[in-house]
PyMOL Python script that loads the backbone (N, CA, C, O; Angstrom):
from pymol import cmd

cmd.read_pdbstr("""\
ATOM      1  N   UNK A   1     -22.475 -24.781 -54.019  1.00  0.00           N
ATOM      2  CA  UNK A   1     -22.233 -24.696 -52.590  1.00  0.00           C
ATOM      3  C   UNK A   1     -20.744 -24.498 -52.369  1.00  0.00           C
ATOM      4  O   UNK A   1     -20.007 -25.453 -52.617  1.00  0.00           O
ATOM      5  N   UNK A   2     -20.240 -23.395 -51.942  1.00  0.00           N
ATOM      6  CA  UNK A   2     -19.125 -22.777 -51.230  1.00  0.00           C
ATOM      7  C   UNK A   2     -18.252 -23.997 -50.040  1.00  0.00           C
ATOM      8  O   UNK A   2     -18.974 -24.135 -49.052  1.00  0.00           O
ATOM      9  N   UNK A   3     -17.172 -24.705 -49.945  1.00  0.00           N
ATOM     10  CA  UNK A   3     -16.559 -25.066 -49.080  1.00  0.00           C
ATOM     11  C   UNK A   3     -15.654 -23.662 -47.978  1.00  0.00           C
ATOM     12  O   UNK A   3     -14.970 -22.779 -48.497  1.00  0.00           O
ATOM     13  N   UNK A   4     -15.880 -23.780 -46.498  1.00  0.00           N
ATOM     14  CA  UNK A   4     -15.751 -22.812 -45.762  1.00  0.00           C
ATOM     15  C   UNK A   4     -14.312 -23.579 -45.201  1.00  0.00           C
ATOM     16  O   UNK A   4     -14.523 -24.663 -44.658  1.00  0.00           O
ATOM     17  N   UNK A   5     -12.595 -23.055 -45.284  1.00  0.00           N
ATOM     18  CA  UNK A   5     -11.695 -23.906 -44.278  1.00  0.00           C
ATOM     19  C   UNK A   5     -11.124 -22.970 -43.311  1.00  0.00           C
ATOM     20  O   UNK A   5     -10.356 -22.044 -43.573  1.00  0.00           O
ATOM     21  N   UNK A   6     -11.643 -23.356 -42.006  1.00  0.00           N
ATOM     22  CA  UNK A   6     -10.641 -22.755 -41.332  1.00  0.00           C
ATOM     23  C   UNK A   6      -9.579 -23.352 -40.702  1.00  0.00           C
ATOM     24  O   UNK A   6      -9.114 -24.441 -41.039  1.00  0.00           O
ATOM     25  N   UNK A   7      -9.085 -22.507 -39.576  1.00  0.00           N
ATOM     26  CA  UNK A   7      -7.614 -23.077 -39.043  1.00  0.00           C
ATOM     27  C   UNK A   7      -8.596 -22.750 -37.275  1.00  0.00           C
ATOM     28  O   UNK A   7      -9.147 -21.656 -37.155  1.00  0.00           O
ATOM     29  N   UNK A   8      -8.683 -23.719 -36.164  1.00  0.00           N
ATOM     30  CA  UNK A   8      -8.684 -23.254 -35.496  1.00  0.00           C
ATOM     31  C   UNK A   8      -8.017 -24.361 -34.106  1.00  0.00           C
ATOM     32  O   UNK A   8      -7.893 -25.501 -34.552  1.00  0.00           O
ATOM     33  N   UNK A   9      -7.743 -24.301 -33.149  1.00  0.00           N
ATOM     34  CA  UNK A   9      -7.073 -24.530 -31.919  1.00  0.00           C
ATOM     35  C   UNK A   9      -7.867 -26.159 -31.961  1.00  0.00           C
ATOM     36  O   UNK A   9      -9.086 -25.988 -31.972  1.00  0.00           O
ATOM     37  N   UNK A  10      -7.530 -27.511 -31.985  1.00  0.00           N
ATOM     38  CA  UNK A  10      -8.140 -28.666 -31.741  1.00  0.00           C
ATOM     39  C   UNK A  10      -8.990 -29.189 -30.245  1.00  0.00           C
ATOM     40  O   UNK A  10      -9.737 -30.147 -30.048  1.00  0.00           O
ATOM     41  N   UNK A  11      -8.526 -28.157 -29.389  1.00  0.00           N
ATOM     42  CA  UNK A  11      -9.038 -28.003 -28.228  1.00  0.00           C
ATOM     43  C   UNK A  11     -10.459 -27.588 -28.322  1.00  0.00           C
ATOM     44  O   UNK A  11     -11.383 -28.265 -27.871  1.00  0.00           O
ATOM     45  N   UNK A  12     -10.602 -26.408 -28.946  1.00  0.00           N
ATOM     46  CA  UNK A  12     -11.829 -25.731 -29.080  1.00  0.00           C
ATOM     47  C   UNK A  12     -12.622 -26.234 -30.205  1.00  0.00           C
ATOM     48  O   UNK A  12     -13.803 -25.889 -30.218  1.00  0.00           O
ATOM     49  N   UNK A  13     -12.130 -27.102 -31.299  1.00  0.00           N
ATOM     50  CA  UNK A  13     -12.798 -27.291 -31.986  1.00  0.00           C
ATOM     51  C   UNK A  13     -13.746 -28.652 -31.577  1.00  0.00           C
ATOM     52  O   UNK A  13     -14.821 -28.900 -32.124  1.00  0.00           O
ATOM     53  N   UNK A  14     -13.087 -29.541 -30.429  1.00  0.00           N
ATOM     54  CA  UNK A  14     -13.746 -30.553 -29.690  1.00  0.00           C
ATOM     55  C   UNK A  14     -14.630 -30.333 -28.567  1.00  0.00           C
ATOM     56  O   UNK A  14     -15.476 -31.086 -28.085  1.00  0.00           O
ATOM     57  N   UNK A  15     -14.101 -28.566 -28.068  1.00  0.00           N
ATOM     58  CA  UNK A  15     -15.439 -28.544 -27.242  1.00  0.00           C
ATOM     59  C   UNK A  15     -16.445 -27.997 -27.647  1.00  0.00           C
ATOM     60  O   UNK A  15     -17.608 -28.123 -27.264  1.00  0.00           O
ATOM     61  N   UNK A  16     -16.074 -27.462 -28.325  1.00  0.00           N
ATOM     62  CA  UNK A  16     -17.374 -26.539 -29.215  1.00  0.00           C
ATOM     63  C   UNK A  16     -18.389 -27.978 -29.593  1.00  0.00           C
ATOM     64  O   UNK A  16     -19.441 -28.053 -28.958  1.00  0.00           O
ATOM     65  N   UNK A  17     -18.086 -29.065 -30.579  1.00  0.00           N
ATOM     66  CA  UNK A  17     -18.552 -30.466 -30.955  1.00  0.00           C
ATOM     67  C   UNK A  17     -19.230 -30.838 -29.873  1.00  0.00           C
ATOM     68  O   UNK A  17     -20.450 -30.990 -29.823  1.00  0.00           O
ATOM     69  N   UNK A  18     -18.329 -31.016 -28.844  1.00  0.00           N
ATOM     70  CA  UNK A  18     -19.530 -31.102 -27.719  1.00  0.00           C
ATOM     71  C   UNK A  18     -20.820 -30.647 -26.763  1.00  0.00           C
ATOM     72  O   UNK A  18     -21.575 -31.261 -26.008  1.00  0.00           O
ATOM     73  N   UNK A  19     -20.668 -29.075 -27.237  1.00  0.00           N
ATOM     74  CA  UNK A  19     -21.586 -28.218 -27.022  1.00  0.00           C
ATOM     75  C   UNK A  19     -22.718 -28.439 -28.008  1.00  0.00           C
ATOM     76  O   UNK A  19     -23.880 -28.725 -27.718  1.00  0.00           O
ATOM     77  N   UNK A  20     -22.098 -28.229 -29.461  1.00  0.00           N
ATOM     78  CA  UNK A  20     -23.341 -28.773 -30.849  1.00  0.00           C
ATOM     79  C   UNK A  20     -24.176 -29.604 -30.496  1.00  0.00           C
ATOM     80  O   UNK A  20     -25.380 -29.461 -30.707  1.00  0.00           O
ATOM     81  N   UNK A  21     -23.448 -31.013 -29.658  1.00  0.00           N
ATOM     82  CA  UNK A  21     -23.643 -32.447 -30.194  1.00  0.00           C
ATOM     83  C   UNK A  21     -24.870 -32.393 -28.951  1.00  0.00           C
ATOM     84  O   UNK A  21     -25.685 -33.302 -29.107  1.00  0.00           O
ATOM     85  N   UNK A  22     -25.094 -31.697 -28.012  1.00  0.00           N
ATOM     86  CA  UNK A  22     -25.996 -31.825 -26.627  1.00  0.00           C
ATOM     87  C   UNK A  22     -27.044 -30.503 -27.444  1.00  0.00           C
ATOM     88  O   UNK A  22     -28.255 -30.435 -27.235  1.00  0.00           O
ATOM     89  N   UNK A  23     -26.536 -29.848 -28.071  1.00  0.00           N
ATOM     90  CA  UNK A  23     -27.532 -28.807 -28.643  1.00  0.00           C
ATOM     91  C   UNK A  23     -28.857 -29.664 -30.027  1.00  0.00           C
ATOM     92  O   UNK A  23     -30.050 -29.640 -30.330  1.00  0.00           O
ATOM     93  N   UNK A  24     -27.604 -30.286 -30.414  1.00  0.00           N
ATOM     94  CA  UNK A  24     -28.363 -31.822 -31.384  1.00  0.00           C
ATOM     95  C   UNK A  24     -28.046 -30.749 -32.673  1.00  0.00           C
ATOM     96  O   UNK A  24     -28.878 -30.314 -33.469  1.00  0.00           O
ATOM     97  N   UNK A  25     -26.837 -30.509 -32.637  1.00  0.00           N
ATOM     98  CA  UNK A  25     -26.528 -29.697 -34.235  1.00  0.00           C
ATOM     99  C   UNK A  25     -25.177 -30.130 -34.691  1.00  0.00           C
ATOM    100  O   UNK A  25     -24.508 -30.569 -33.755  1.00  0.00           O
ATOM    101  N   UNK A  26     -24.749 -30.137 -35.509  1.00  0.00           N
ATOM    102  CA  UNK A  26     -23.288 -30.441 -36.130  1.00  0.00           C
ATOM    103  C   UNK A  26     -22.360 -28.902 -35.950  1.00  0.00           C
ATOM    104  O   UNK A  26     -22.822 -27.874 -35.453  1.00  0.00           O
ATOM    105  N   UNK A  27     -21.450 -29.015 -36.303  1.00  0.00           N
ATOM    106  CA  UNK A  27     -20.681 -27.974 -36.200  1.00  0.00           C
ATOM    107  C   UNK A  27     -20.932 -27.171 -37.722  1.00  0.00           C
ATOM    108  O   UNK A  27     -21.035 -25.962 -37.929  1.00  0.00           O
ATOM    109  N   UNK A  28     -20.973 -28.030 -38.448  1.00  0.00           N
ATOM    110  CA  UNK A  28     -21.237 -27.705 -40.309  1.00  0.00           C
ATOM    111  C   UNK A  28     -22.694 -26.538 -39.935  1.00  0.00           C
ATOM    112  O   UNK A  28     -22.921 -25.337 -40.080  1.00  0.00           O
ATOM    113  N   UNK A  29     -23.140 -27.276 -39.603  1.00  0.00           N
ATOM    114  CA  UNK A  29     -24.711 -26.922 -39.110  1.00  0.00           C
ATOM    115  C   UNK A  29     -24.970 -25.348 -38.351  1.00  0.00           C
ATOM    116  O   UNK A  29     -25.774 -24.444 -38.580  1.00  0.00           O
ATOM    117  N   UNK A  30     -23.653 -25.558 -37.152  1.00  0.00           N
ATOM    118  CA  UNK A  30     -23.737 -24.631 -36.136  1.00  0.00           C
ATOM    119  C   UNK A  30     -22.788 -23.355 -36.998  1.00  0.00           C
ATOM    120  O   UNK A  30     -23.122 -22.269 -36.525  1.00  0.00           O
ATOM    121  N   UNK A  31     -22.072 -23.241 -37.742  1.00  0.00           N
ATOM    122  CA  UNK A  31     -21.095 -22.400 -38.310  1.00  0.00           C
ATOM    123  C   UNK A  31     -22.186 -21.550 -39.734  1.00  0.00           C
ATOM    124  O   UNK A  31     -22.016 -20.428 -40.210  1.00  0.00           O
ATOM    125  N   UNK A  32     -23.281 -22.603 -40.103  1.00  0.00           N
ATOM    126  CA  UNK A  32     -24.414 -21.909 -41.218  1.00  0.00           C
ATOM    127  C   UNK A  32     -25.099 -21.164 -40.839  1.00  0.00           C
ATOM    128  O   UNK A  32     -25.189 -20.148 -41.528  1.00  0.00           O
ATOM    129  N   UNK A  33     -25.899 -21.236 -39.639  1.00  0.00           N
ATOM    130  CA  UNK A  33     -27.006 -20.887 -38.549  1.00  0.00           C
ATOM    131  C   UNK A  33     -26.498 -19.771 -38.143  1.00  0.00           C
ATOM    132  O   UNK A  33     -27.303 -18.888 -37.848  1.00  0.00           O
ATOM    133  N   UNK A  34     -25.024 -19.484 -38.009  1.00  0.00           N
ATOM    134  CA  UNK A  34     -23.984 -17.970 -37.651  1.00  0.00           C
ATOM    135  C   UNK A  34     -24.525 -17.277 -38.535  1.00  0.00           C
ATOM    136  O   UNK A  34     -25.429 -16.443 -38.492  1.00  0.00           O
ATOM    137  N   UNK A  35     -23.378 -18.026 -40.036  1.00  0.00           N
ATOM    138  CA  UNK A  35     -23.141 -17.030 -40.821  1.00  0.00           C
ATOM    139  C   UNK A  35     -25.192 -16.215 -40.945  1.00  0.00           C
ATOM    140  O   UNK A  35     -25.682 -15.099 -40.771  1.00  0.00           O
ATOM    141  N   UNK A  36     -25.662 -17.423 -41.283  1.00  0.00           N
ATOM    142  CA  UNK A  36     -26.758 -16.584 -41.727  1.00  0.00           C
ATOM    143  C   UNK A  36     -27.871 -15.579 -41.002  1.00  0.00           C
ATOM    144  O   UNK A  36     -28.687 -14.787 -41.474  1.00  0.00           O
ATOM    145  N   UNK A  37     -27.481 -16.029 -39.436  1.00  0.00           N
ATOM    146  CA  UNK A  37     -27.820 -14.860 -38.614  1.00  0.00           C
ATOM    147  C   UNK A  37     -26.917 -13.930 -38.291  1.00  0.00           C
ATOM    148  O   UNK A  37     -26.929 -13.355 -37.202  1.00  0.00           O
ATOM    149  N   UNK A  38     -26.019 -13.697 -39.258  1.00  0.00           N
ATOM    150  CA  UNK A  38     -24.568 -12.552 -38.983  1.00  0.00           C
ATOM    151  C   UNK A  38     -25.112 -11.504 -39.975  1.00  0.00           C
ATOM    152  O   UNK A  38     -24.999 -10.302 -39.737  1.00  0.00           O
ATOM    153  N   UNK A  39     -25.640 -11.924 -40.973  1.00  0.00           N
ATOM    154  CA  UNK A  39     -26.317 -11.304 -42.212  1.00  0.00           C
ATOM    155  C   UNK A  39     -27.402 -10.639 -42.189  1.00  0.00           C
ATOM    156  O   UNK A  39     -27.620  -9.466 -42.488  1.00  0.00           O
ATOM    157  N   UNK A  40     -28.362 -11.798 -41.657  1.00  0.00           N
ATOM    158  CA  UNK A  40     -29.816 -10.798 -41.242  1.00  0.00           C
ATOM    159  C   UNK A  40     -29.753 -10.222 -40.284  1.00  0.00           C
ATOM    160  O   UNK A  40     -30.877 -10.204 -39.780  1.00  0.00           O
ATOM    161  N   UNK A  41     -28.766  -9.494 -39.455  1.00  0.00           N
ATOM    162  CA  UNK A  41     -28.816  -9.284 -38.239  1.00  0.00           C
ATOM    163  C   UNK A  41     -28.072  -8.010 -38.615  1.00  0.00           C
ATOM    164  O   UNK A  41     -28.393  -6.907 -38.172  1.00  0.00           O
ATOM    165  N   UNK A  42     -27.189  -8.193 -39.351  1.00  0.00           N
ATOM    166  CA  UNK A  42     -25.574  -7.207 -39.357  1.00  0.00           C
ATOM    167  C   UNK A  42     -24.939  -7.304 -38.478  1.00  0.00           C
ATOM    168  O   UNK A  42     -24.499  -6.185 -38.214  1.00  0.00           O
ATOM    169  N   UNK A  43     -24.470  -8.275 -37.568  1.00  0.00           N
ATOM    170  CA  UNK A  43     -23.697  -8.638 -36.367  1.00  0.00           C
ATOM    171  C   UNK A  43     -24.480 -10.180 -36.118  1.00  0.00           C
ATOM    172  O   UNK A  43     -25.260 -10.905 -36.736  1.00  0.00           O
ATOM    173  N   UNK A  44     -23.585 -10.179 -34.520  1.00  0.00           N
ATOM    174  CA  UNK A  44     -23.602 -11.561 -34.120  1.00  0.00           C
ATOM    175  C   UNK A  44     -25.029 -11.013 -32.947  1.00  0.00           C
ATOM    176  O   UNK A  44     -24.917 -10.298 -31.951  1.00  0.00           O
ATOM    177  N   UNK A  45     -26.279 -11.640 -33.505  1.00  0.00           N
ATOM    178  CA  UNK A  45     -27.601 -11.597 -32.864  1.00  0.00           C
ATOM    179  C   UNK A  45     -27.865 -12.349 -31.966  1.00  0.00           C
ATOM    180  O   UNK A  45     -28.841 -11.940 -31.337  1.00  0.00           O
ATOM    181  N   UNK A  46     -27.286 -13.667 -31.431  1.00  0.00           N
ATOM    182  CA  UNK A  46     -27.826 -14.165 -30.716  1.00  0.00           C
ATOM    183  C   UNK A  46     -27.131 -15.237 -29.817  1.00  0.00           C
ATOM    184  O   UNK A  46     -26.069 -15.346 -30.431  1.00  0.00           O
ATOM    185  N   UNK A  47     -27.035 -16.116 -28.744  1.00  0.00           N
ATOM    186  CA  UNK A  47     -26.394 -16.737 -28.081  1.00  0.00           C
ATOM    187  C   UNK A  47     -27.171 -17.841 -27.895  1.00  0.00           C
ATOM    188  O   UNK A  47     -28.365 -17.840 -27.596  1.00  0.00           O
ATOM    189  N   UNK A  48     -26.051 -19.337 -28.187  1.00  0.00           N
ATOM    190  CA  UNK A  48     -26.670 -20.582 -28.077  1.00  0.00           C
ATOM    191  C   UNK A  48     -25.546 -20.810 -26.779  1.00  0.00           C
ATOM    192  O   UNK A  48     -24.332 -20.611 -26.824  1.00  0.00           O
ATOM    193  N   UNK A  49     -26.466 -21.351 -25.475  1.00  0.00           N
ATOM    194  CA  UNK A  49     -25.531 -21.969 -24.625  1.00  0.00           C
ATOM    195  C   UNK A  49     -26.540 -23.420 -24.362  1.00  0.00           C
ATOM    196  O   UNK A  49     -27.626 -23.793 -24.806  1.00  0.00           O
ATOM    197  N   UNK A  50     -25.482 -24.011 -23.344  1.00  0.00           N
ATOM    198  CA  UNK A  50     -26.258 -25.179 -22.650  1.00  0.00           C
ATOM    199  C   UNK A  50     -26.411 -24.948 -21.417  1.00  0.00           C
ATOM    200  O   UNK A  50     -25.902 -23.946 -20.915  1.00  0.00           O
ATOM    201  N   UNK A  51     -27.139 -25.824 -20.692  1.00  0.00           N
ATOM    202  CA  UNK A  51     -27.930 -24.970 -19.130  1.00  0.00           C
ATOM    203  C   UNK A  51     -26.512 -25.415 -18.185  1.00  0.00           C
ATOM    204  O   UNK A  51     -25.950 -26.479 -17.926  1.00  0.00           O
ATOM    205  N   UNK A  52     -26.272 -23.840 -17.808  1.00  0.00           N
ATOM    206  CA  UNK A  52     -25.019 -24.282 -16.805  1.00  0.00           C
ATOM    207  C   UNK A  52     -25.041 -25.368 -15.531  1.00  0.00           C
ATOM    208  O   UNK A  52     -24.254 -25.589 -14.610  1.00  0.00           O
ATOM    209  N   UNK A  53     -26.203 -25.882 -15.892  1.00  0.00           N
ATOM    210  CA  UNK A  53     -26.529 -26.615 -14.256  1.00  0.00           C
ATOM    211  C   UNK A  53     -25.062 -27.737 -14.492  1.00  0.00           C
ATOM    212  O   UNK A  53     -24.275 -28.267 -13.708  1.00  0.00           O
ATOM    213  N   UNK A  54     -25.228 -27.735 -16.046  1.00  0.00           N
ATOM    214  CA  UNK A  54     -24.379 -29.260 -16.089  1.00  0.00           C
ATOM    215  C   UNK A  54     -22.752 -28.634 -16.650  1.00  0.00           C
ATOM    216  O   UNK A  54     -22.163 -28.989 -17.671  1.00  0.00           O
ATOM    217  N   UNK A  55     -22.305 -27.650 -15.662  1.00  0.00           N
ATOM    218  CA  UNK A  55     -21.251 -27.338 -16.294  1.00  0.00           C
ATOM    219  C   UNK A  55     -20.307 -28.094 -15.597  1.00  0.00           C
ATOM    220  O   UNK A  55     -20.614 -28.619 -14.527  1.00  0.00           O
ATOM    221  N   UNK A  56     -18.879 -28.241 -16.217  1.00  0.00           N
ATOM    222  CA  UNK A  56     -17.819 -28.863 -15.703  1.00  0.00           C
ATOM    223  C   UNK A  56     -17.599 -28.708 -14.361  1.00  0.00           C
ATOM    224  O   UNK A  56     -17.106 -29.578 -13.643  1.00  0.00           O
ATOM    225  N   UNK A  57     -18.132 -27.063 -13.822  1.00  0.00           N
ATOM    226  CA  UNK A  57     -17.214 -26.482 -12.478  1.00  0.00           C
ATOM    227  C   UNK A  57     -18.680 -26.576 -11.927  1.00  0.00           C
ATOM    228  O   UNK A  57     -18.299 -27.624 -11.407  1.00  0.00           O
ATOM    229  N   UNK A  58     -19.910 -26.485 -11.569  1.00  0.00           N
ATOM    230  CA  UNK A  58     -21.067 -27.522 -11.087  1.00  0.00           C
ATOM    231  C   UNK A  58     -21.169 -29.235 -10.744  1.00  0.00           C
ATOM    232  O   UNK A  58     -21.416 -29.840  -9.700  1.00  0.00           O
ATOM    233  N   UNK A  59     -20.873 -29.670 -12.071  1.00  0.00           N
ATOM    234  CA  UNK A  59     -20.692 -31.181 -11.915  1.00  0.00           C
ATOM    235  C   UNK A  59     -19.683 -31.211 -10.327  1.00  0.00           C
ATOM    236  O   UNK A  59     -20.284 -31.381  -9.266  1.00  0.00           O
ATOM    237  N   UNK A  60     -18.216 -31.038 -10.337  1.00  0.00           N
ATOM    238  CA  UNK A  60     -17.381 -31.113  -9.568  1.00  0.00           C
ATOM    239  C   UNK A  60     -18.208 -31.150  -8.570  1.00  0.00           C
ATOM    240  O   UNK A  60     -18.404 -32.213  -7.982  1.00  0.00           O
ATOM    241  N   UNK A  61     -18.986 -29.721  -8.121  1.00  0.00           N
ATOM    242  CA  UNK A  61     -18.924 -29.887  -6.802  1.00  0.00           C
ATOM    243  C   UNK A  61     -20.343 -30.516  -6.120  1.00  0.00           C
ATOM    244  O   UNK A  61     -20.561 -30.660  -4.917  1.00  0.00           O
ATOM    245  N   UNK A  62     -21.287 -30.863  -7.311  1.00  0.00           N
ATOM    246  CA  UNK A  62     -21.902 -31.976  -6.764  1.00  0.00           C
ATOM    247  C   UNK A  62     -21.459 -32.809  -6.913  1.00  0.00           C
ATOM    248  O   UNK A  62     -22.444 -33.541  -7.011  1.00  0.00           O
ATOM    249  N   UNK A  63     -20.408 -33.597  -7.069  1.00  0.00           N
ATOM    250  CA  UNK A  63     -19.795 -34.819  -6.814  1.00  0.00           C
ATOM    251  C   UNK A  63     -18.995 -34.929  -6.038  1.00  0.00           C
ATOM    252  O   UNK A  63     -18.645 -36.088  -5.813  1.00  0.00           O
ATOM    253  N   UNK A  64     -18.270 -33.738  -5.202  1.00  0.00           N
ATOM    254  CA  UNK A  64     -18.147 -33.578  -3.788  1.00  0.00           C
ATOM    255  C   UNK A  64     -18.980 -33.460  -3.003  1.00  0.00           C
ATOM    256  O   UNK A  64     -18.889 -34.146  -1.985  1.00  0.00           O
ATOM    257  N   UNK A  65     -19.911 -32.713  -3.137  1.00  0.00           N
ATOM    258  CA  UNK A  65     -21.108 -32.840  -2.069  1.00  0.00           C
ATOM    259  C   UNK A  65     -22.027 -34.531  -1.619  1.00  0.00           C
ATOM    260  O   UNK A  65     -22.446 -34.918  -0.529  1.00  0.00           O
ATOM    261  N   UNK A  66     -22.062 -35.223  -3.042  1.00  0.00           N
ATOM    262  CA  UNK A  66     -22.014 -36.641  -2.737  1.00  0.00           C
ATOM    263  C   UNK A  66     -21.136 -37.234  -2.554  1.00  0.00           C
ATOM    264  O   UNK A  66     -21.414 -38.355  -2.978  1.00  0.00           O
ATOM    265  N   UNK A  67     -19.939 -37.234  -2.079  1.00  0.00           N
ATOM    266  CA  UNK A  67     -18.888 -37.994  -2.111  1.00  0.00           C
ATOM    267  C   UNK A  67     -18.697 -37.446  -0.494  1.00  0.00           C
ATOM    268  O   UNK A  67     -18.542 -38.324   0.355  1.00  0.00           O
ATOM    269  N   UNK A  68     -18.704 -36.140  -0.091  1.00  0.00           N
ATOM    270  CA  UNK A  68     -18.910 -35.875   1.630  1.00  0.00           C
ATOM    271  C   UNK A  68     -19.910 -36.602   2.281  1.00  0.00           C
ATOM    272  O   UNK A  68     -19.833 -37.142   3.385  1.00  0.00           O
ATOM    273  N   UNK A  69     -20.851 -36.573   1.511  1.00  0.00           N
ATOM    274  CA  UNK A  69     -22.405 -37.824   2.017  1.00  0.00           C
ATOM    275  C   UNK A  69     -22.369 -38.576   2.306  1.00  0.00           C
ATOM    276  O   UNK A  69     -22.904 -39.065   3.301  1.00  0.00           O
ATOM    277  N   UNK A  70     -21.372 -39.231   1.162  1.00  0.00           N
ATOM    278  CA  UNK A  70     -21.085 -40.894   1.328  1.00  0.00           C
ATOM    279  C   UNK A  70     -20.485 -41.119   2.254  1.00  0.00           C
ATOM    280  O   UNK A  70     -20.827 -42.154   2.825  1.00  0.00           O
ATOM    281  N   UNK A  71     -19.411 -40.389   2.842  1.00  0.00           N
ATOM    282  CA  UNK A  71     -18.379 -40.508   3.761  1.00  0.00           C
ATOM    283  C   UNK A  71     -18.919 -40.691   4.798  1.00  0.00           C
ATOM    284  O   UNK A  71     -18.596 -41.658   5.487  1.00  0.00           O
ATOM    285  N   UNK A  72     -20.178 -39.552   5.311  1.00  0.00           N
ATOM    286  CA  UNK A  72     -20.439 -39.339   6.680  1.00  0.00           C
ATOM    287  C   UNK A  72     -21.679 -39.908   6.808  1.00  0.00           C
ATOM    288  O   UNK A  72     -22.381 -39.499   7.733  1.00  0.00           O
ATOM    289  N   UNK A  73     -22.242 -41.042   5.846  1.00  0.00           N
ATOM    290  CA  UNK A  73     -23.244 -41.517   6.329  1.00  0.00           C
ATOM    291  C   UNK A  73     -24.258 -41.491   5.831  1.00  0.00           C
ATOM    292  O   UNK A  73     -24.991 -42.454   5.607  1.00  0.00           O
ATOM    293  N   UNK A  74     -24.510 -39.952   5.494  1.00  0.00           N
ATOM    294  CA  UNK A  74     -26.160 -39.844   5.364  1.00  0.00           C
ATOM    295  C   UNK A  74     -26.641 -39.577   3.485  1.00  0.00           C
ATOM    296  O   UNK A  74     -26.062 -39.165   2.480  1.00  0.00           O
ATOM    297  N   UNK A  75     -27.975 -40.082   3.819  1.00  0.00           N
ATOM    298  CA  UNK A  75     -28.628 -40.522   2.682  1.00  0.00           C
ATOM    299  C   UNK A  75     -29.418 -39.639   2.549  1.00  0.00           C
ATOM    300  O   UNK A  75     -29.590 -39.174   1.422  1.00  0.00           O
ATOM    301  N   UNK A  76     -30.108 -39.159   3.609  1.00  0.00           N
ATOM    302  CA  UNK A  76     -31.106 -38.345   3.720  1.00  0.00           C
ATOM    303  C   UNK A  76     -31.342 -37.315   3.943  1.00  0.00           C
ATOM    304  O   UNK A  76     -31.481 -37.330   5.166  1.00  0.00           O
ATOM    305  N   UNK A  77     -31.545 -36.085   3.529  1.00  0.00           N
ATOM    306  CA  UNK A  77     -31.487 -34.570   3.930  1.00  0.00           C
ATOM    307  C   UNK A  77     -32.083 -34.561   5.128  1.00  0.00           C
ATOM    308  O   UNK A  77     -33.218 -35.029   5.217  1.00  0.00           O
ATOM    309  N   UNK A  78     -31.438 -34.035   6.249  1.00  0.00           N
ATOM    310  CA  UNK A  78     -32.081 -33.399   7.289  1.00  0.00           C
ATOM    311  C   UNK A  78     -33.626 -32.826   7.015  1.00  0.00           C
ATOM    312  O   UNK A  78     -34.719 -33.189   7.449  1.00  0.00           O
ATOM    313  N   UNK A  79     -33.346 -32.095   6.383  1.00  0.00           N
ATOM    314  CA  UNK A  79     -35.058 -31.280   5.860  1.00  0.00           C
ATOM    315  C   UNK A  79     -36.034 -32.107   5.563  1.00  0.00           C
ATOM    316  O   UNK A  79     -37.208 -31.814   5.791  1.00  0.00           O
ATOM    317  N   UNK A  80     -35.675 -33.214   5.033  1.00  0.00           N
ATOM    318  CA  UNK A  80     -36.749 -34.096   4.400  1.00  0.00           C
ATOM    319  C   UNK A  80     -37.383 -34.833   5.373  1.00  0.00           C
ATOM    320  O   UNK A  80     -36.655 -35.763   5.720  1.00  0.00           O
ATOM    321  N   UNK A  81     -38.515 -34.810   6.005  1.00  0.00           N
ATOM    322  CA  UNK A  81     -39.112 -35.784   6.625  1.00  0.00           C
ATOM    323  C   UNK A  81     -39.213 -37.306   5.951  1.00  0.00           C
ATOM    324  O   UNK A  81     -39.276 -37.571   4.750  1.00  0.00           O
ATOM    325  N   UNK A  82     -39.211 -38.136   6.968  1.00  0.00           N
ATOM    326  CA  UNK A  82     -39.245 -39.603   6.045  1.00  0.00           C
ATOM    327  C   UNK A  82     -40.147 -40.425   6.879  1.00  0.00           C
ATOM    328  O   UNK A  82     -39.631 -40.811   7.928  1.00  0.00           O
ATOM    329  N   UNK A  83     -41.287 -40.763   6.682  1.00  0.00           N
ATOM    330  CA  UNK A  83     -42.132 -42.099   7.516  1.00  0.00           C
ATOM    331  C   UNK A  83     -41.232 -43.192   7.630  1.00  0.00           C
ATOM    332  O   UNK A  83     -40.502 -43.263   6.641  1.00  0.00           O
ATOM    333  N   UNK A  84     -41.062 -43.902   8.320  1.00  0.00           N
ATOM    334  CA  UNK A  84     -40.728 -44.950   8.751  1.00  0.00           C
ATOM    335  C   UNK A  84     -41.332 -46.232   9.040  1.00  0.00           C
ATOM    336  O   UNK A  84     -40.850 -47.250   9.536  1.00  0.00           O
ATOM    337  N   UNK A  85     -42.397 -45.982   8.656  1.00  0.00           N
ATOM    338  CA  UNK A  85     -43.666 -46.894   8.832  1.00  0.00           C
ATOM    339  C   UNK A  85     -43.749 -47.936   7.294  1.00  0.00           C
ATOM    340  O   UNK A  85     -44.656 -48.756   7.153  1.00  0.00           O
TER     341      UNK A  85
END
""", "prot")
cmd.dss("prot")
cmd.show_as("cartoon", "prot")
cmd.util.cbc("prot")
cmd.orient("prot")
C-alpha cells in the first residue's frame, strides 16, 4: 500500500473534514473513492455534495428570520390556522 502526501491550505483541509465527516467518510476514504473513480472514468465522474438546505449562507438567514419572530412576537404563521379550543 502506497502512502499519498500532499501539501494543501489548512483551511480547506478542515472544511473539506467537515463535509466527509456529515457524508460519514474520512478524508483517507474520500481522496481513494476519487482516485479510483478518476481511473474508471478517465476524469473526475462525479460530485459528492451535502444538501444546501444546511449551508452556512441558509443557516444565517433562517436564524434571522427567527430572531425577527422573536422580536415581533409571533410564533405562529399567519397561514397556519390554529384551534383554540
Amino acid at each position: 500500500m502506497a502512502n499519498l502526501n500532499i501539501r494543501i491550505d489548512d483551511t480547506l483541509k478542515s472544511q473539506a473534514e467537515v463535509i466527509f465527516s456529515e457524508l460519514g467518510i474520512s478524508l483517507s476514504a474520500a481522496t481513494t473513492m476519487f482516485l479510483k473513480q478518476v481511473v474508471r472514468y478517465n476524469g473526475i465522474p462525479f460530485e459528492l455534495r451535502v444538501d444546501p438546505f444546511y449551508s452556512a449562507e441558509n443557516m444565517s438567514r433562517l436564524l434571522t428570520s427567527k430572531e425577527r419572530m422573536e422580536q415581533n412576537g409571533g410564533t405562529v404563521h399567519e397561514l397556519i390556522e390554529v384551534d383554540n379550543d
